[in-house]
C-alpha positions, -999 to 999 in steps of 0.1 A, spaced: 0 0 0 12 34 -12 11 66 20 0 93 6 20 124 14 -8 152 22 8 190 13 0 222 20 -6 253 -3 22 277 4 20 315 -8 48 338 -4 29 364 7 27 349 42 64 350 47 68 390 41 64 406 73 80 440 68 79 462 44 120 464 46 113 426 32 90 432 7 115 452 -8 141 432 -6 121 407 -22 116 423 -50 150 438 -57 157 397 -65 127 399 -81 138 424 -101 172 409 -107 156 383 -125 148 401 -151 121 378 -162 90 393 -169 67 362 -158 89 364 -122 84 402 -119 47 400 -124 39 375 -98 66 387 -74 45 422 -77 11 401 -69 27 387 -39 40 418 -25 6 432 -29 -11 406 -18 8 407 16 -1 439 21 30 459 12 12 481 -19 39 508 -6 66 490 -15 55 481 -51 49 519 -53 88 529 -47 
């Protein structure tokens, strides 16, 4: 018989706490230079509540 391994979701967003880390986050974002990366690292930071930070 197999175990089945049960997973979480895990979202990003709930490990940005500060806004010093949202923008720190997305300065590797942004390092990326990937467009697809830099979108959804925008939506995270958002999402955690750091709007400011996607603003500067």
């Amino acid at each position: 018989m197999k175990k089945i391994l049960k997973t979480r979701k895990s979202d990003a967003a709930n490990y940005l706490r500060s806004e010093e880390a949202a923008q720190t986050y997305l300065e590797d974002i942004f390092s990326s230079k990937d467009p697809a990366l830099i979108a959804h690292g925008l939506a995270v930071v958002v999402r955690a509540g750091f709007a400011g930070a996607v603003s500067r």
